[in-house]
N, CA, C and O atoms as a Tripos MOL2 file, in Angstrom:
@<TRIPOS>MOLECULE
protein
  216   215    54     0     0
PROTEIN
NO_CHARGES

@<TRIPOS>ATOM
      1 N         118.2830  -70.3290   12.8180 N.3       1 UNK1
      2 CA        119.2490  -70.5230   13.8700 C.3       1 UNK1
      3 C         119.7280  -71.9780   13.8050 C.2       1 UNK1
      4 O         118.8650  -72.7410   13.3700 O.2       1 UNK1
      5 N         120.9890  -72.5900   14.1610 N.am      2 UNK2
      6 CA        121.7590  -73.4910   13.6440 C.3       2 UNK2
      7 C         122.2210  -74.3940   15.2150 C.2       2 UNK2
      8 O         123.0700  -73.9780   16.0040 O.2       2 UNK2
      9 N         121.7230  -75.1980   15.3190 N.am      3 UNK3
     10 CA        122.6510  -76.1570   16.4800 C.3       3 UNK3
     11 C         123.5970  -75.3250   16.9820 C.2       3 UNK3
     12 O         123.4590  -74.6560   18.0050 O.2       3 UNK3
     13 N         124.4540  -75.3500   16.3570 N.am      4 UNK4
     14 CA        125.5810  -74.3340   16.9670 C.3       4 UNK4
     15 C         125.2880  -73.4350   17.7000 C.2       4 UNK4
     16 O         125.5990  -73.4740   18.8900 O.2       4 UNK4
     17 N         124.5230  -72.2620   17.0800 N.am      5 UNK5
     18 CA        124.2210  -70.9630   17.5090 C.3       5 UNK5
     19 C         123.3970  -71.4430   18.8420 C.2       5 UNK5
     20 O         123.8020  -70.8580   19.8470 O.2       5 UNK5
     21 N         122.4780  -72.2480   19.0510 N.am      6 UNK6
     22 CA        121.7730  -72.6580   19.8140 C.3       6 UNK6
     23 C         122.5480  -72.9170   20.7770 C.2       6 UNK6
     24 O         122.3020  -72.2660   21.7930 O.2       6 UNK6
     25 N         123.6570  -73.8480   20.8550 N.am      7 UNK7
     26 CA        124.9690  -74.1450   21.7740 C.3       7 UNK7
     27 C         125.2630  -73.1050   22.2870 C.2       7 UNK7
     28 O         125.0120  -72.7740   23.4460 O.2       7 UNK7
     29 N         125.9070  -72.3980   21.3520 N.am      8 UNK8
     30 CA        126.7010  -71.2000   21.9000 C.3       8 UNK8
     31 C         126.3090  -70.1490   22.9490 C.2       8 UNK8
     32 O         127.0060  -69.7950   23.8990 O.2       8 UNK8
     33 N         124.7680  -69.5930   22.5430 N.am      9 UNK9
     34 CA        124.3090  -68.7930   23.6680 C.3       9 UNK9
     35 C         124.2960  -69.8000   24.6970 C.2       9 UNK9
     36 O         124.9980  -69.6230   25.6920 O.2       9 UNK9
     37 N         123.3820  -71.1360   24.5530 N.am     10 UNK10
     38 CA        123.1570  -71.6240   25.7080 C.3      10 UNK10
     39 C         124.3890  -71.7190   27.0700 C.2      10 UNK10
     40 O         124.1550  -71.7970   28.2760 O.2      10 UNK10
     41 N         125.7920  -71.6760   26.3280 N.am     11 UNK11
     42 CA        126.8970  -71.6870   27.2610 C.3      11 UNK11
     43 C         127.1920  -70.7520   27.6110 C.2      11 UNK11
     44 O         127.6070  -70.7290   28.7700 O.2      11 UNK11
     45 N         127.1550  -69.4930   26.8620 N.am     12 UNK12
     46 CA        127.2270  -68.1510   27.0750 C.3      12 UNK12
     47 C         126.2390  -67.6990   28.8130 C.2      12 UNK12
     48 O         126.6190  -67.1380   29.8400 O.2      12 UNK12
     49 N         124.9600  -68.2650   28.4080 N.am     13 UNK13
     50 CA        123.9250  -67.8630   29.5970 C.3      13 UNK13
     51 C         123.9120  -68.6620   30.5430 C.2      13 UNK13
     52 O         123.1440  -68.6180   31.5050 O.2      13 UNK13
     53 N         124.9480  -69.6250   30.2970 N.am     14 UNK14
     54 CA        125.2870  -70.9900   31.7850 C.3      14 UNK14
     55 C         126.2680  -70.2320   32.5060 C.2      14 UNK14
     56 O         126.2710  -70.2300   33.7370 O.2      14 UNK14
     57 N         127.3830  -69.3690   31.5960 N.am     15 UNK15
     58 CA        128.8830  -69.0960   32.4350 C.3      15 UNK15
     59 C         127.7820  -68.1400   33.2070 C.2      15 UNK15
     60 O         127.2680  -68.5480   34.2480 O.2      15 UNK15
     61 N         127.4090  -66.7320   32.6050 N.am     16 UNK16
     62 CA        127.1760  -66.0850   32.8280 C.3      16 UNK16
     63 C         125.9940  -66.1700   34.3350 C.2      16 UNK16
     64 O         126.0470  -65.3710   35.2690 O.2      16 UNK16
     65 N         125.2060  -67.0920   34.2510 N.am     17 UNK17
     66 CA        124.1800  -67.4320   35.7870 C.3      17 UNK17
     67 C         125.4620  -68.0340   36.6060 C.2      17 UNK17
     68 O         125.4100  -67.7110   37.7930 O.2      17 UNK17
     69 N         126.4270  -68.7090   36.3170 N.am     18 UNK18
     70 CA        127.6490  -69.5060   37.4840 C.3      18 UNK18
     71 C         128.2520  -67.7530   37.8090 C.2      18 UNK18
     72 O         128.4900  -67.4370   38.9750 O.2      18 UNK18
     73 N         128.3550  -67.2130   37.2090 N.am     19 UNK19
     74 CA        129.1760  -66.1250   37.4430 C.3      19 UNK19
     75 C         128.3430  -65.0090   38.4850 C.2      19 UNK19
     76 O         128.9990  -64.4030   39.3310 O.2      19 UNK19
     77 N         126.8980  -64.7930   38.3600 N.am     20 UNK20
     78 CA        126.2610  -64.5010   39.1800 C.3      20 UNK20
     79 C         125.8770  -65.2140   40.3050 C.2      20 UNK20
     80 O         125.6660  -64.5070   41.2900 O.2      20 UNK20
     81 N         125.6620  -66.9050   40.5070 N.am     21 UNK21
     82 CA        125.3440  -67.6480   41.6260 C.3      21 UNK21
     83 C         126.7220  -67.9670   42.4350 C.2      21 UNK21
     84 O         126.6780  -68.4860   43.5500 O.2      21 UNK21
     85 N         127.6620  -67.7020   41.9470 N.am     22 UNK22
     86 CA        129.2510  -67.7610   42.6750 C.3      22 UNK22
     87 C         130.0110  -66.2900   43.4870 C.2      22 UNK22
     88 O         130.8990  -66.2600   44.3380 O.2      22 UNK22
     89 N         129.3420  -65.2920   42.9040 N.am     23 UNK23
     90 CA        129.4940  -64.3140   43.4910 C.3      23 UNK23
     91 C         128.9500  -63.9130   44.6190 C.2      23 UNK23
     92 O         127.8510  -64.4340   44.8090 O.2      23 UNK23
     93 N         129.4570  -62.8540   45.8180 N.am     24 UNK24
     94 CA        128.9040  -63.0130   46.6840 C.3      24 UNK24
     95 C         128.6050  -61.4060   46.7520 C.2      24 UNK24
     96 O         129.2370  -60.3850   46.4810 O.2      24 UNK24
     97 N         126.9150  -61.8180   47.4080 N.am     25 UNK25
     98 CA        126.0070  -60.7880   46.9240 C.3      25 UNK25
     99 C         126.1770  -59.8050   47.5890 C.2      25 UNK25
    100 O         126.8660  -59.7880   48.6090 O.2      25 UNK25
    101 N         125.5450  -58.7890   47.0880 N.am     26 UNK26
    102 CA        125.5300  -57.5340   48.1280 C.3      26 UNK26
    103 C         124.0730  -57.5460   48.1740 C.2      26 UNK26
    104 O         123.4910  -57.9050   47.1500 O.2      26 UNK26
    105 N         123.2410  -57.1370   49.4220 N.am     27 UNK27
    106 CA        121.8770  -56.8260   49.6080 C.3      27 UNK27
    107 C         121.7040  -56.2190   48.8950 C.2      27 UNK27
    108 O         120.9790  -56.7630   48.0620 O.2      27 UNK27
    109 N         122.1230  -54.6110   48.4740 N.am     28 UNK28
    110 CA        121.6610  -53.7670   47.8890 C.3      28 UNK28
    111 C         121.1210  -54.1480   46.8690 C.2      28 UNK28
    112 O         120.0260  -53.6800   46.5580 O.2      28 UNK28
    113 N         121.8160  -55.1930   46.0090 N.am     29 UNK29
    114 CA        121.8750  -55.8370   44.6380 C.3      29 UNK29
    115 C         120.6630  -57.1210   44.0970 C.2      29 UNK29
    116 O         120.3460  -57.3120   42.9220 O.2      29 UNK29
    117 N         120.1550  -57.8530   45.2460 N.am     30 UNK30
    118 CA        119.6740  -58.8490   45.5580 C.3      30 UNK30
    119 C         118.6980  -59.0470   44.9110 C.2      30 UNK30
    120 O         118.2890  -60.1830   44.6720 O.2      30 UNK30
    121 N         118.0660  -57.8420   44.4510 N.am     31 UNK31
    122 CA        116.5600  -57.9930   43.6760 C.3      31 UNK31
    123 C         117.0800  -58.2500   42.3570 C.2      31 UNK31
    124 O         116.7920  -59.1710   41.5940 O.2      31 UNK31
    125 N         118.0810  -57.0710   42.1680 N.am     32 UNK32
    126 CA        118.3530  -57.3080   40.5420 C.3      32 UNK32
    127 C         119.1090  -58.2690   39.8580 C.2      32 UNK32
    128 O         119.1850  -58.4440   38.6420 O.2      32 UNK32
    129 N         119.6680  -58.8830   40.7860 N.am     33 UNK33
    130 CA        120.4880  -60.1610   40.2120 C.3      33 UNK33
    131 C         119.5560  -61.4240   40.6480 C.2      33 UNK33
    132 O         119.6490  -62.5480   40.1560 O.2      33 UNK33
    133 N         118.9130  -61.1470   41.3600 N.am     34 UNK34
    134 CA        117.6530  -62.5380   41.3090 C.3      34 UNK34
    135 C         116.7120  -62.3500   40.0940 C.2      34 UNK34
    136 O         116.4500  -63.2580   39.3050 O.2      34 UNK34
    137 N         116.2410  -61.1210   40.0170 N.am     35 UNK35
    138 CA        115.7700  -60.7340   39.0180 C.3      35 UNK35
    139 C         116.5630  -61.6790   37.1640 C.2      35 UNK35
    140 O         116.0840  -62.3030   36.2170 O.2      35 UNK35
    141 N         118.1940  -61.1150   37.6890 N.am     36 UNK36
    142 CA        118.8030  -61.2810   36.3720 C.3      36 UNK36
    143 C         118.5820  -63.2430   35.8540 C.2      36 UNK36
    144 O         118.5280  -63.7830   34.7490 O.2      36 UNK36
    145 N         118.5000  -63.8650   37.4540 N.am     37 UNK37
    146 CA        119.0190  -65.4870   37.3790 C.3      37 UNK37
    147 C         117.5690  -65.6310   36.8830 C.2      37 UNK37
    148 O         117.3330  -66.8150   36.6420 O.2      37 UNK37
    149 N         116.6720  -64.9410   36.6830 N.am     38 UNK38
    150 CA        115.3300  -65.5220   36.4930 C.3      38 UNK38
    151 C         114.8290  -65.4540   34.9700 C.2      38 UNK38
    152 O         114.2550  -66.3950   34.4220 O.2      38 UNK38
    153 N         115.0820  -64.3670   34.4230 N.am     39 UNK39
    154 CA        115.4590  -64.0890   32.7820 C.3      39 UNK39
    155 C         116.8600  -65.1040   32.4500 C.2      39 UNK39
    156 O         116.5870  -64.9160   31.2640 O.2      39 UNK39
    157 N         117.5490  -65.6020   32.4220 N.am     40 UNK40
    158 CA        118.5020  -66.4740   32.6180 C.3      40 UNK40
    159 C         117.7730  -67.9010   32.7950 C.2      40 UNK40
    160 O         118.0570  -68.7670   31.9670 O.2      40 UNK40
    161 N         117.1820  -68.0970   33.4530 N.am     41 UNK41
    162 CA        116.5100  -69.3250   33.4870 C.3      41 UNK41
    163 C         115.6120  -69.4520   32.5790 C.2      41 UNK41
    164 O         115.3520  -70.5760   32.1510 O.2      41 UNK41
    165 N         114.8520  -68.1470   32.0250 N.am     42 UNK42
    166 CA        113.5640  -68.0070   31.1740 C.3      42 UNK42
    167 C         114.3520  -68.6040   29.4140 C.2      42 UNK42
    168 O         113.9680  -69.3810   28.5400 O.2      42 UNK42
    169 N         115.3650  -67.8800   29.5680 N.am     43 UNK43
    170 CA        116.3400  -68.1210   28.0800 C.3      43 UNK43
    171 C         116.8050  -69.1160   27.6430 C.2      43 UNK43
    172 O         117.0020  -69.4390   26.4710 O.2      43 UNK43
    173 N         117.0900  -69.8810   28.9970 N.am     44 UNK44
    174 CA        117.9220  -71.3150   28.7340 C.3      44 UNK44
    175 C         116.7260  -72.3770   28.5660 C.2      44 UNK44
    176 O         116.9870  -73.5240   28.2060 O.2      44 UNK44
    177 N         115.4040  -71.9680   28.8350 N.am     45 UNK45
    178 CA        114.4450  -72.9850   28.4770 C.3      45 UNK45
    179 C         113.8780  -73.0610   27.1250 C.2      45 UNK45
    180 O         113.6460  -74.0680   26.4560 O.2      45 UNK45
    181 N         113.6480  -71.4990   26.7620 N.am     46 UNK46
    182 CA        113.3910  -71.3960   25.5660 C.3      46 UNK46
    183 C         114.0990  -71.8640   24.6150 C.2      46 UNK46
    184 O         113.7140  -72.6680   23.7660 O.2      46 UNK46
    185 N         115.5630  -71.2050   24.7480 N.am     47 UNK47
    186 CA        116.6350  -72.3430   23.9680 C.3      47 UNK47
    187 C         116.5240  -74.1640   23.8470 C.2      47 UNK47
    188 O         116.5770  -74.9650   22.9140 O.2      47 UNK47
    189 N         116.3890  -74.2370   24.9760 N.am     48 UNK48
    190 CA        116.1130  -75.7720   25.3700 C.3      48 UNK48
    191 C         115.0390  -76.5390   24.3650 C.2      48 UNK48
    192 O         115.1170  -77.5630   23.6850 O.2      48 UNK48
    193 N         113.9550  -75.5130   24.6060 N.am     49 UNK49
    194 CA        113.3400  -76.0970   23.7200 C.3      49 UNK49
    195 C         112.9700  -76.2520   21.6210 C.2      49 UNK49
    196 O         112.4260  -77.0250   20.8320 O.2      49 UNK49
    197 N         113.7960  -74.7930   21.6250 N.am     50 UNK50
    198 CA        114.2780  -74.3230   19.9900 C.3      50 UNK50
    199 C         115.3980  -75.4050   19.6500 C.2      50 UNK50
    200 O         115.5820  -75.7210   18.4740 O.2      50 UNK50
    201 N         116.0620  -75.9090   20.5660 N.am     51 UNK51
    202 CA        116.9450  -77.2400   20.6010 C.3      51 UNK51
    203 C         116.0570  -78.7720   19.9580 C.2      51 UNK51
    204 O         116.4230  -79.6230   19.1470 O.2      51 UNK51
    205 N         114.9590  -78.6360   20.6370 N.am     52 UNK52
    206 CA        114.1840  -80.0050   20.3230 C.3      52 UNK52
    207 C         113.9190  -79.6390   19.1720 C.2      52 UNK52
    208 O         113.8320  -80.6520   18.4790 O.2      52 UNK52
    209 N         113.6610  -78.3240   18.3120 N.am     53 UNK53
    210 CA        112.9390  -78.1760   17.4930 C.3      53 UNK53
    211 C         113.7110  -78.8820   16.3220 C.2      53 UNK53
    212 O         113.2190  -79.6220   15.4710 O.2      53 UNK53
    213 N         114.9430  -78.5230   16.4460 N.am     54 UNK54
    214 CA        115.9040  -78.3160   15.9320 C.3      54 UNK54
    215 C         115.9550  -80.3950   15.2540 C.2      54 UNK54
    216 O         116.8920  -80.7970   14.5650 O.2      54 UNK54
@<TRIPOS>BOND
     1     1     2 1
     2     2     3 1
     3     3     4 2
     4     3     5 am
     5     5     6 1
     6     6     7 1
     7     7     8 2
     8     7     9 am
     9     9    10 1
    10    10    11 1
    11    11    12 2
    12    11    13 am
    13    13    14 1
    14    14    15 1
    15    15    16 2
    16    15    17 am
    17    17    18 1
    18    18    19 1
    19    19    20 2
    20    19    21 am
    21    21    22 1
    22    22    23 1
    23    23    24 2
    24    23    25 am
    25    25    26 1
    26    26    27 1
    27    27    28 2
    28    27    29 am
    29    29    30 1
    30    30    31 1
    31    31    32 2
    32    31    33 am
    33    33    34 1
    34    34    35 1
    35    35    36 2
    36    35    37 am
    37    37    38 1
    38    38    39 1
    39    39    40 2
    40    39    41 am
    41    41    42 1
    42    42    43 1
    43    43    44 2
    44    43    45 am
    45    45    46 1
    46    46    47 1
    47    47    48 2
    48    47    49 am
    49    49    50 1
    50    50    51 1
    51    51    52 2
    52    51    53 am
    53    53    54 1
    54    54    55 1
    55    55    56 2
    56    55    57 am
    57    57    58 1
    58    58    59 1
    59    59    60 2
    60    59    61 am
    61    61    62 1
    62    62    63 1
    63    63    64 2
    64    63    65 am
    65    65    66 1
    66    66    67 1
    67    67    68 2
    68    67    69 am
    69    69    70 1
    70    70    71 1
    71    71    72 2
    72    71    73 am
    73    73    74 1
    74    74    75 1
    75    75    76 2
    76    75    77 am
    77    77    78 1
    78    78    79 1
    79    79    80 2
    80    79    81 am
    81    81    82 1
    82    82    83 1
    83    83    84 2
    84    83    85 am
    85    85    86 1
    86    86    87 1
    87    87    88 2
    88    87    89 am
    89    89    90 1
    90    90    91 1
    91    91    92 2
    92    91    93 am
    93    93    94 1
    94    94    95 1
    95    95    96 2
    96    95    97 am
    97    97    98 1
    98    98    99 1
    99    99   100 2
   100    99   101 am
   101   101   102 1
   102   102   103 1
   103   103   104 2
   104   103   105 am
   105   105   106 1
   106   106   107 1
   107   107   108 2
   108   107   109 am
   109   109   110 1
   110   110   111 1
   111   111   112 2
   112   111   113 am
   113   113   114 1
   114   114   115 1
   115   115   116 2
   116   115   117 am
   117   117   118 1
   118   118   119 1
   119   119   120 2
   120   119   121 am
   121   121   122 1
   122   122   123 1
   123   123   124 2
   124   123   125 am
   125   125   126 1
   126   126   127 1
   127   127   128 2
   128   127   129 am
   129   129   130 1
   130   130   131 1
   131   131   132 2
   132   131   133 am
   133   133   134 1
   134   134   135 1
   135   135   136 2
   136   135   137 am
   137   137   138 1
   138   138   139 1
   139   139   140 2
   140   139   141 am
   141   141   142 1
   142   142   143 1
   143   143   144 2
   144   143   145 am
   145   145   146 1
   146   146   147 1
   147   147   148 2
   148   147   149 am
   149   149   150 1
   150   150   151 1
   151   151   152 2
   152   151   153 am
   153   153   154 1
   154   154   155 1
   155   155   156 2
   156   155   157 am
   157   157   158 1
   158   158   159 1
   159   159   160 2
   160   159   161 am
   161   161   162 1
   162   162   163 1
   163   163   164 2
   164   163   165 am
   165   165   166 1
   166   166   167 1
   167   167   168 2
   168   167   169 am
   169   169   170 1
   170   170   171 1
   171   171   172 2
   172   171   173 am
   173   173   174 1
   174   174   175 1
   175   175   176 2
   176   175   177 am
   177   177   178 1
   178   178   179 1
   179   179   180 2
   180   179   181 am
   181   181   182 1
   182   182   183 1
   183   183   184 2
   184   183   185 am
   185   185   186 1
   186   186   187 1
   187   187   188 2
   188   187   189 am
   189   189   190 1
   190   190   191 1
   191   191   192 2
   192   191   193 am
   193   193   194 1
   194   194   195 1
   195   195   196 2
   196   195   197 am
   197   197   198 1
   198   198   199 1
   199   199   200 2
   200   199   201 am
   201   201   202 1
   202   202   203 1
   203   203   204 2
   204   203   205 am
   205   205   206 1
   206   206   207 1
   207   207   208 2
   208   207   209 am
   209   209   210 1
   210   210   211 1
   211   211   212 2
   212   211   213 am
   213   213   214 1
   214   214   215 1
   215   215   216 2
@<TRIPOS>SUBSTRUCTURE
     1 UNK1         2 RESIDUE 1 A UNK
     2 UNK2         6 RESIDUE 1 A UNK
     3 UNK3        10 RESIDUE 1 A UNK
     4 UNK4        14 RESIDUE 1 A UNK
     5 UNK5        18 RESIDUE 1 A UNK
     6 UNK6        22 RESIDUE 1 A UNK
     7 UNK7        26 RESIDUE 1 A UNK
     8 UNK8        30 RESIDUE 1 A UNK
     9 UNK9        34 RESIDUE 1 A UNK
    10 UNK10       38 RESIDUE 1 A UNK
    11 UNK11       42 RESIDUE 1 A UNK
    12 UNK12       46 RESIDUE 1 A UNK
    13 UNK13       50 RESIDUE 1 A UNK
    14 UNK14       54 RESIDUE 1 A UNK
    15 UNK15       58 RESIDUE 1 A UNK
    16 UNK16       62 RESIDUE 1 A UNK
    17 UNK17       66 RESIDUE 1 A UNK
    18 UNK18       70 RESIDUE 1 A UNK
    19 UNK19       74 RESIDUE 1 A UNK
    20 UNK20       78 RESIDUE 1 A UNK
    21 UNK21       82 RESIDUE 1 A UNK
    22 UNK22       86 RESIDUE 1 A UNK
    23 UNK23       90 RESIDUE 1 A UNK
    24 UNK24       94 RESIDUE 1 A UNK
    25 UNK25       98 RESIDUE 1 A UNK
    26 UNK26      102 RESIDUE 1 A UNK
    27 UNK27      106 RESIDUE 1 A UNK
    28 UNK28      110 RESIDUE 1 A UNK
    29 UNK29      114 RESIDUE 1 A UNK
    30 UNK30      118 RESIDUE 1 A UNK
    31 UNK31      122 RESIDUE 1 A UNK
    32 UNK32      126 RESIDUE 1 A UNK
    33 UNK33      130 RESIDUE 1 A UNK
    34 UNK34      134 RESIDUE 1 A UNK
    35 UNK35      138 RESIDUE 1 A UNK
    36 UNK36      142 RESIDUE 1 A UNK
    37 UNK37      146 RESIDUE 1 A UNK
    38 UNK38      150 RESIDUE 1 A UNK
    39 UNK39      154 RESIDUE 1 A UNK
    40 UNK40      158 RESIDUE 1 A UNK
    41 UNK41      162 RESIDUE 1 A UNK
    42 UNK42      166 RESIDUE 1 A UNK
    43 UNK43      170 RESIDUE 1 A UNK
    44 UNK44      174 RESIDUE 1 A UNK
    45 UNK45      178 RESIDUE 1 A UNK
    46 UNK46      182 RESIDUE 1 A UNK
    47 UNK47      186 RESIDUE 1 A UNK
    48 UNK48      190 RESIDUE 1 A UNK
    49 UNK49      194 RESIDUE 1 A UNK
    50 UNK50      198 RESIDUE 1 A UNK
    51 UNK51      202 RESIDUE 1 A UNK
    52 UNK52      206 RESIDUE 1 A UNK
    53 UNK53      210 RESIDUE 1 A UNK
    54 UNK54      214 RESIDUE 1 A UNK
C-alpha cells in the first residue's frame, strides 16, 4: 500500500464520518450510525498508523 492509497481512503472515511455527524439523526437509526462512526474511527487509526509505517 502506497502513501497515496493510504491518503485516499483516509479522506474517503473523513467525508464519509462528516456526512454521518452532519446529518440529522433519526432515533430509529442511532445505534447503527453510532455504531458506523465507531468502525470509522477504528479505520482512520489504523490507517494513521500504516501511515507512520510508511
Amino acid at each position: 500500500m502506497t502513501q497515496s492509497d493510504l491518503s485516499y481512503m483516509m479522506s474517503m472515511l473523513s467525508d464519509k464520518k462528516k456526512l454521518i455527524t452532519n446529518k440529522e439523526f433519526d432515533c430509529t437509526t442511532w445505534d447503527k450510525e453510532a455504531e458506523e462512526l465507531c468502525q470509522i474511527d477504528e479505520c482512520l487509526k489504523f490507517l494513521d498508523r500504516q501511515q507512520e509505517d510508511i
